[in-house]
LUMVOKE-338573 format. One line per field, with one value per atom (N, C-alpha, C): residue number from 1; residue in one letter; chain; atom name; x, y, z. Coordinates in nm, 4 decimals. Example, Ala and Ser with C-alpha at 12.3 -4.5 7.8 and 13.67 -1.06 7.14 Angstrom:
! LUMVOKE-338573
num <- (1_1_1_2_2_2)
residu <- (A_A_A_S_S_S)
chaine <- (A_A_A_A_A_A)
atome <- (N_CA_C_N_CA_C)
px <- (1.3190_1.2300_1.3200_1.2850_1.3670_1.2900)
py <- (-0.5690_-0.4500_-0.3300_-0.2250_-0.1060_0.0030)
pz <- (0.7800_0.7800_0.7800_0.7080_0.7140_0.7870)
! end
This chain:
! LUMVOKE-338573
num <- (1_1_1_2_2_2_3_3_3_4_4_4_5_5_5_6_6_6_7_7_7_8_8_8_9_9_9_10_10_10_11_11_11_12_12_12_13_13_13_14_14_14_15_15_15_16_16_16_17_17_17_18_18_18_19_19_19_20_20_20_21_21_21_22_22_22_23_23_23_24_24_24_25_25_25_26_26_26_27_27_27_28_28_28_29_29_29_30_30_30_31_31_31_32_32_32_33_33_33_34_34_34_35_35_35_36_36_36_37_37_37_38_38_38_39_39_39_40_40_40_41_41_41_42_42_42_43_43_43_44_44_44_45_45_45_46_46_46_47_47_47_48_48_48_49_49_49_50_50_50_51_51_51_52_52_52_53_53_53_54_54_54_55_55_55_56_56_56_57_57_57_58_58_58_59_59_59_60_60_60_61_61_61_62_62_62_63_63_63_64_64_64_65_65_65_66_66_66_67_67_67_68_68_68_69_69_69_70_70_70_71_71_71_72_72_72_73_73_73_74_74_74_75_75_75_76_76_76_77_77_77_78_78_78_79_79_79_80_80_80_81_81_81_82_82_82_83_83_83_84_84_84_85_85_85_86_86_86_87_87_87_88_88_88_89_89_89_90_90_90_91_91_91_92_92_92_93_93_93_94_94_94_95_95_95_96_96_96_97_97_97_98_98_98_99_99_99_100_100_100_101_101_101_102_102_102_103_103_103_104_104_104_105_105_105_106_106_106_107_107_107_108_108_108_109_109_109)
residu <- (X_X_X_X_X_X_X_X_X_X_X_X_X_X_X_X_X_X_X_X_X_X_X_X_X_X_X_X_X_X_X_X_X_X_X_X_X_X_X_X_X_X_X_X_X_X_X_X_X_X_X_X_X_X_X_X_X_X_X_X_X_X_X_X_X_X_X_X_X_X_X_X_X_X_X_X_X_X_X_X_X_X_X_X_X_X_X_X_X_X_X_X_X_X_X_X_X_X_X_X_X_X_X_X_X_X_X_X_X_X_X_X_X_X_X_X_X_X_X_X_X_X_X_X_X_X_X_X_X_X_X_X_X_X_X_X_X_X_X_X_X_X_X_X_X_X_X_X_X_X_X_X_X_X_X_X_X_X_X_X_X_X_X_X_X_X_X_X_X_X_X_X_X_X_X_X_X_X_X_X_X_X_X_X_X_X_X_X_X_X_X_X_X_X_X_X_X_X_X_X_X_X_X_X_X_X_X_X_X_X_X_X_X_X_X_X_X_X_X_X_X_X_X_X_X_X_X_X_X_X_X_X_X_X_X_X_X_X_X_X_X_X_X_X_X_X_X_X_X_X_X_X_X_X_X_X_X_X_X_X_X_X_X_X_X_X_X_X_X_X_X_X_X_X_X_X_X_X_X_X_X_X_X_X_X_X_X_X_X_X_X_X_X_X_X_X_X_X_X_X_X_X_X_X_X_X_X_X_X_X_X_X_X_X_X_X_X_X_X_X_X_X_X_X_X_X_X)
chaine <- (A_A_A_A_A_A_A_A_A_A_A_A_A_A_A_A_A_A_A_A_A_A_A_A_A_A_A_A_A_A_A_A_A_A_A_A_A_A_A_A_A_A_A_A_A_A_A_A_A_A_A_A_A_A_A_A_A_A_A_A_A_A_A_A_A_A_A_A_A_A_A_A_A_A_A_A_A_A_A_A_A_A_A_A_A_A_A_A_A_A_A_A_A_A_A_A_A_A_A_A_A_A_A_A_A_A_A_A_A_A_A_A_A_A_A_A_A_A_A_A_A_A_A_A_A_A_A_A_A_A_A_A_A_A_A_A_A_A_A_A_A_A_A_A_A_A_A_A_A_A_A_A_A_A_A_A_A_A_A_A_A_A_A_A_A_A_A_A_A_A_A_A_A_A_A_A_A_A_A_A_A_A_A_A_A_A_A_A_A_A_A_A_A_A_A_A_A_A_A_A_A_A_A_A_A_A_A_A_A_A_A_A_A_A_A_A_A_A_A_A_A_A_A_A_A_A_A_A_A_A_A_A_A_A_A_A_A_A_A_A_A_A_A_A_A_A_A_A_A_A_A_A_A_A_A_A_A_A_A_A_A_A_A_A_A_A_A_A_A_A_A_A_A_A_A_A_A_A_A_A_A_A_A_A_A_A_A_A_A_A_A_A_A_A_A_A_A_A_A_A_A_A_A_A_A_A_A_A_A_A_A_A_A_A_A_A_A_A_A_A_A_A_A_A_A_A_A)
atome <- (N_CA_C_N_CA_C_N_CA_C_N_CA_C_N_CA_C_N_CA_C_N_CA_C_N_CA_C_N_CA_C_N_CA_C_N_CA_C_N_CA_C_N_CA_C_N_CA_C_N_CA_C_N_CA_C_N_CA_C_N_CA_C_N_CA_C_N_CA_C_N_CA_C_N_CA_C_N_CA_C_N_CA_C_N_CA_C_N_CA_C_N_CA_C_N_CA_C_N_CA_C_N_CA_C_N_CA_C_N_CA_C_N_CA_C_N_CA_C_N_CA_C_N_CA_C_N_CA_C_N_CA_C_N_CA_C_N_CA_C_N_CA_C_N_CA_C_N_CA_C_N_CA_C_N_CA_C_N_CA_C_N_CA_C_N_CA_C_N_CA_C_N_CA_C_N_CA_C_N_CA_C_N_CA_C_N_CA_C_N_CA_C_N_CA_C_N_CA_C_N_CA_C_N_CA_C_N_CA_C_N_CA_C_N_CA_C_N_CA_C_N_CA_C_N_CA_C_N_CA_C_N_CA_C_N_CA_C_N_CA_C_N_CA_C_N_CA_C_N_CA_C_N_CA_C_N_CA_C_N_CA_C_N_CA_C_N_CA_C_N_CA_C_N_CA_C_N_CA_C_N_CA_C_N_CA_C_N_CA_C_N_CA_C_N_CA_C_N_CA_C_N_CA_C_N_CA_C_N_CA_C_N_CA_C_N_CA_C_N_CA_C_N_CA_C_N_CA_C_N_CA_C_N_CA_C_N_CA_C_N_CA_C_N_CA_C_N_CA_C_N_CA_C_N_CA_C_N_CA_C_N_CA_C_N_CA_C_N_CA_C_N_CA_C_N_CA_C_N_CA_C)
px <- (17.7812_17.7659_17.8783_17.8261_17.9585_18.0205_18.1255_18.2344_18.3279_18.3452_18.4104_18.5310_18.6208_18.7929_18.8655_18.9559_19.0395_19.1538_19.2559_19.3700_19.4393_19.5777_19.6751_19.7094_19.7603_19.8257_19.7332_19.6135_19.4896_19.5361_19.6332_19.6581_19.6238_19.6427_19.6669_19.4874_19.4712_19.4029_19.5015_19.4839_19.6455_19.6288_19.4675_19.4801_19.3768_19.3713_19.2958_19.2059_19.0651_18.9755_18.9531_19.0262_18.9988_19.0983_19.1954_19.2861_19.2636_19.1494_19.1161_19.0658_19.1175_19.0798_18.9826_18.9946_18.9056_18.8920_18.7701_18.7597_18.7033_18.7577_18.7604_18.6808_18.5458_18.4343_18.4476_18.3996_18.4747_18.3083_18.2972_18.1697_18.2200_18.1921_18.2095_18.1160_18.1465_18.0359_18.1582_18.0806_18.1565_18.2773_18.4259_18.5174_18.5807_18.4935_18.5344_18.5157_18.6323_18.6341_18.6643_18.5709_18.5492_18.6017_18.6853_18.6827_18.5808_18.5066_18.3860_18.3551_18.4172_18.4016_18.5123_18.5260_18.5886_18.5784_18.5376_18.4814_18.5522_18.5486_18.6394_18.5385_18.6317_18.5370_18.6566_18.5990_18.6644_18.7200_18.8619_18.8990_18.8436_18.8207_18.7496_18.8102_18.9454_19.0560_19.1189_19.0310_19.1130_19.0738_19.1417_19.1316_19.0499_18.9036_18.7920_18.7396_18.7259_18.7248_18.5746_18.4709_18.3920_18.2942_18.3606_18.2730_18.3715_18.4171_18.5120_18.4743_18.3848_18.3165_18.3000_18.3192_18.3091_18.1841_18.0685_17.9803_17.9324_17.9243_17.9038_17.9884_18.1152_18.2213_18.1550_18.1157_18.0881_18.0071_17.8527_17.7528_17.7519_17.8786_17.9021_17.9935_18.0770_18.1300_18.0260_17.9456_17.8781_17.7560_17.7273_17.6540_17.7017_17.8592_17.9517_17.9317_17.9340_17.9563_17.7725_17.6577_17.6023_17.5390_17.5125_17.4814_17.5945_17.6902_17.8116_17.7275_17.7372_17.6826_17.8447_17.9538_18.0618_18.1611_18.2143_18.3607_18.4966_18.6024_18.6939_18.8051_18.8463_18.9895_19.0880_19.2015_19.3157_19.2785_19.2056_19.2329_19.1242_18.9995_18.9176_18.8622_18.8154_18.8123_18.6920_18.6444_18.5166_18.3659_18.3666_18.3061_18.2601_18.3232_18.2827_18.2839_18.2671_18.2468_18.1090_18.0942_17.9660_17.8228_17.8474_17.7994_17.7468_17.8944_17.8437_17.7218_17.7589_17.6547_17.5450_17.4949_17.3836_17.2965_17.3955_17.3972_17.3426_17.3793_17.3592_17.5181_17.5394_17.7198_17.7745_17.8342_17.9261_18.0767_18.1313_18.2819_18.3664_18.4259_18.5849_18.6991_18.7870_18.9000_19.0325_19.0475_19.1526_19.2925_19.3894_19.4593_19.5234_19.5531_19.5861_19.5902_19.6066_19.5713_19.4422_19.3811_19.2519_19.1458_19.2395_19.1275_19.1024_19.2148_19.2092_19.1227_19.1540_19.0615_18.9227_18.8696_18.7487_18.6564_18.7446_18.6751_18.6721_18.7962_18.7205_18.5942_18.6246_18.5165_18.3633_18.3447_18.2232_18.1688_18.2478_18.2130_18.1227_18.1747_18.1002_18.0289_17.9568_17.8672_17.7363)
py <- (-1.4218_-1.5112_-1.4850_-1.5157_-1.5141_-1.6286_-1.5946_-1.7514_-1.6772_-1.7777_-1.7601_-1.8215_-1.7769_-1.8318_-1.8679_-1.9626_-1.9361_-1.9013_-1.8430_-1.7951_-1.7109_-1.7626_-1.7175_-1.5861_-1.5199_-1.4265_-1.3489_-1.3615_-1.2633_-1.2897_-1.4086_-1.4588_-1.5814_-1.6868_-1.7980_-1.9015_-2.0020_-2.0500_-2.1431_-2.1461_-2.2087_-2.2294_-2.2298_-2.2373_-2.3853_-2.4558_-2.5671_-2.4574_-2.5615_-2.4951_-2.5101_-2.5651_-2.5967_-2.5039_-2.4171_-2.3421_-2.2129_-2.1287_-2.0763_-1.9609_-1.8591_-1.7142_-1.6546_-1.6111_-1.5853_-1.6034_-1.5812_-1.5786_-1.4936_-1.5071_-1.3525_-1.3606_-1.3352_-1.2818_-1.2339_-1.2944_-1.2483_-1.2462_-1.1579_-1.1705_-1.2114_-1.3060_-1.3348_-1.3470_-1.2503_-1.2212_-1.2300_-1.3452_-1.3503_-1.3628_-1.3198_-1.3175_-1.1806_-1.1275_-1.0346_-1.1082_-1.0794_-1.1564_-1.0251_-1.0328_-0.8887_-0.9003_-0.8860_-0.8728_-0.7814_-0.8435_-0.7505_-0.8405_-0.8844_-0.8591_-0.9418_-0.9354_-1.0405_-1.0613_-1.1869_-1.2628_-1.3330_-1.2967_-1.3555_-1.4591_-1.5793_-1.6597_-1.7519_-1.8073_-1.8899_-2.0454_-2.0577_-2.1437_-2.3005_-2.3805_-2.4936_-2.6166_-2.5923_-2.7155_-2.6494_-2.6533_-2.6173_-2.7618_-2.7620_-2.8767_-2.8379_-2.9086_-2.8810_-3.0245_-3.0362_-3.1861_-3.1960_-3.0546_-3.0644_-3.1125_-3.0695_-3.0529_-3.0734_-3.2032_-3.2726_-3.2416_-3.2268_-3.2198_-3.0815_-2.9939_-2.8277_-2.7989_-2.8796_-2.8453_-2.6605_-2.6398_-2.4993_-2.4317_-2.4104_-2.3286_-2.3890_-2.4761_-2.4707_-2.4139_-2.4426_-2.3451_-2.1839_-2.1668_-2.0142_-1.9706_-2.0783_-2.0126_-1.9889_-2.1189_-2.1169_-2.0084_-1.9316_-1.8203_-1.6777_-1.6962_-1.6019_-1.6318_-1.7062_-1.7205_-1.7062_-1.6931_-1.6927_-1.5744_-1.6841_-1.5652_-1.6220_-1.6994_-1.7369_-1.8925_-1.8650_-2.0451_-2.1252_-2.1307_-2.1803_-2.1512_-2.2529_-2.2217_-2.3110_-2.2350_-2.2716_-2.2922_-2.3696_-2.3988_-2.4814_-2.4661_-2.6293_-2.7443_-2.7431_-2.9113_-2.8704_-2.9937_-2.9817_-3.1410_-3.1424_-3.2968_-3.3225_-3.4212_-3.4647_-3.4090_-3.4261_-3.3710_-3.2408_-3.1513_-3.0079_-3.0535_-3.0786_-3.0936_-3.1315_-3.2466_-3.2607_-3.2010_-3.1511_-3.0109_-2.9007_-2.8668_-2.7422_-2.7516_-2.8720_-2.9166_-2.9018_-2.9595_-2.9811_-2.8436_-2.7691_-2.6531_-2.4821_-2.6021_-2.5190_-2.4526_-2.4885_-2.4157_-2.5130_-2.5219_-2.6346_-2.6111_-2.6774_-2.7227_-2.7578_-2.6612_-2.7203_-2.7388_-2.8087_-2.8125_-2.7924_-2.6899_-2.6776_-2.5463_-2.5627_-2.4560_-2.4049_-2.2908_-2.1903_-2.0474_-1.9609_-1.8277_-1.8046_-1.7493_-1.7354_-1.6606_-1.5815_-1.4922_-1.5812_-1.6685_-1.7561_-1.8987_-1.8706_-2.0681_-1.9667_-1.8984_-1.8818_-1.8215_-1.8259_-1.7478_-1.9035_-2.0386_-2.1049_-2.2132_-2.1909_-2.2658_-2.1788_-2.0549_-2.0307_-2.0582_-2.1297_-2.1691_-2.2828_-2.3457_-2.5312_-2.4691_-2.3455_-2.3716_-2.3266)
pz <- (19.0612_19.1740_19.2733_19.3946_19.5263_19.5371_19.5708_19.5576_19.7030_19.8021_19.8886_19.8739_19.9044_19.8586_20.0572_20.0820_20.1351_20.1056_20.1252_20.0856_20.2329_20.2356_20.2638_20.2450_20.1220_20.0662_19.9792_19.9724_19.8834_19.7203_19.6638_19.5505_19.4832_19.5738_19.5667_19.6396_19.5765_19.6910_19.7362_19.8799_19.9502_20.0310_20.0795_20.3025_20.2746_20.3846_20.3931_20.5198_20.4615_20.5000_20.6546_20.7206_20.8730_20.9210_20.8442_20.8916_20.8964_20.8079_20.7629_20.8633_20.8832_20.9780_20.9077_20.7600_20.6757_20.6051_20.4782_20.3259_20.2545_20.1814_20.0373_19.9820_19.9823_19.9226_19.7891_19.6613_19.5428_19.4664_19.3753_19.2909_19.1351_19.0744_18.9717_18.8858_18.7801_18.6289_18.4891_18.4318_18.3263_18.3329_18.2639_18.3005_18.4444_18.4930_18.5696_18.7303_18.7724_18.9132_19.0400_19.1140_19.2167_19.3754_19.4468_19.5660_19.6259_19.6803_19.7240_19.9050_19.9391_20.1073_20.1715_20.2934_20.3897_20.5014_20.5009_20.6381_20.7436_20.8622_20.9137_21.0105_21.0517_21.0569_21.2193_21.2989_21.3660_21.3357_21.3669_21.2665_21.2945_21.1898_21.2297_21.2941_21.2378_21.3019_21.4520_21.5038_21.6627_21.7672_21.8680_21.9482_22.0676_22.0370_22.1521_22.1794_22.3195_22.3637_22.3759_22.4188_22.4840_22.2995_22.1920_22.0764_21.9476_21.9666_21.8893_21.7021_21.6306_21.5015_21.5088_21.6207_21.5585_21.4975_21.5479_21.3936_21.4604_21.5763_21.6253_21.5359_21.5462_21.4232_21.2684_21.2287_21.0858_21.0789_21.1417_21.1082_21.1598_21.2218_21.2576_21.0912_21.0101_20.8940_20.8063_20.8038_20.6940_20.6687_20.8108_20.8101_20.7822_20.7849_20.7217_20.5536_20.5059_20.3977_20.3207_20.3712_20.3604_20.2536_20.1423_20.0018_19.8795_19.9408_19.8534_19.7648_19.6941_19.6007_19.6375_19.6065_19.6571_19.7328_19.7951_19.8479_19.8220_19.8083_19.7422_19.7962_19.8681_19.9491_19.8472_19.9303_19.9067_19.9360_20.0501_20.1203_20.2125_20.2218_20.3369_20.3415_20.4685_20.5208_20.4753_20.4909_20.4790_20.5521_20.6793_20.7649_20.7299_20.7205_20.6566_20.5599_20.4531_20.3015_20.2695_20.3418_20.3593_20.4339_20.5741_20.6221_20.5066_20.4329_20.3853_20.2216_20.2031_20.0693_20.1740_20.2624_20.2972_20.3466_20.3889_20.3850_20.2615_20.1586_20.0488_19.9855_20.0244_20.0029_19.9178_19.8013_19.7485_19.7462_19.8054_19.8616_19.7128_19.6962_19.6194_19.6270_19.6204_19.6633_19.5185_19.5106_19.3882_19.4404_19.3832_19.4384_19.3229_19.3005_19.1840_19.1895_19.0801_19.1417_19.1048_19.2197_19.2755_19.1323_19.0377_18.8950_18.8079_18.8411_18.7236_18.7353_18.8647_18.8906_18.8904_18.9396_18.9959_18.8194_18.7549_18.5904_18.5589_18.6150_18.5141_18.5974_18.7666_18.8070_18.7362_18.7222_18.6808_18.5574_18.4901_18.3682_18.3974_18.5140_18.5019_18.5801_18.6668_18.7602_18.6929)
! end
């Protein structure tokens, strides 16, 4: 399965998802965890008066991420959280290093 990560440093998950330039495209089978793309995406927490909820930038990430069953940040607000379920995308918020959380999120998915 595809699992989209934010991350800082290509180690850690560590970026909140409204901060987020890109995400690390990872394929996960079994215990084997794959960097296999990266998406860069426009960031969602920017200050736009004309389109205060960004939902234009979410559904521009969430079509980046498109093919991913989850995504995996530090910290994300509500608003996108909810978007991206509805979306089909399920939102997590955990932070760790990225082989290790993502072998054990695929256990519960």
């Amino acid at each position: 399965m595809l699992i989209a990560v934010a991350s800082k440093d290509g180690k850690e998950i560590n970026q909140h998802f409204g901060h987020a330039e890109r995400f690390l495209i990872y394929e996960v089978e079994g215990e084997g965890v794959t960097l296999v793309d990266e998406k860069r995406v426009e960031r969602y927490c920017s200050f736009d008066p004309q389109n205060p909820l960004r939902s234009h930038v979410l559904r521009g990430i969430a079509e980046a991420l498109d093919g991913c069953r989850a995504v995996v940040t530090a910290q994300m607000g509500e608003h996108p959280r909810q978007e991206l379920e509805h979306l089909g995308i399920e939102p997590y918020v955990i932070t760790g290093p990225i082989k290790a959380t993502l072998q054990d999120l695929a256990r519960i998915l």
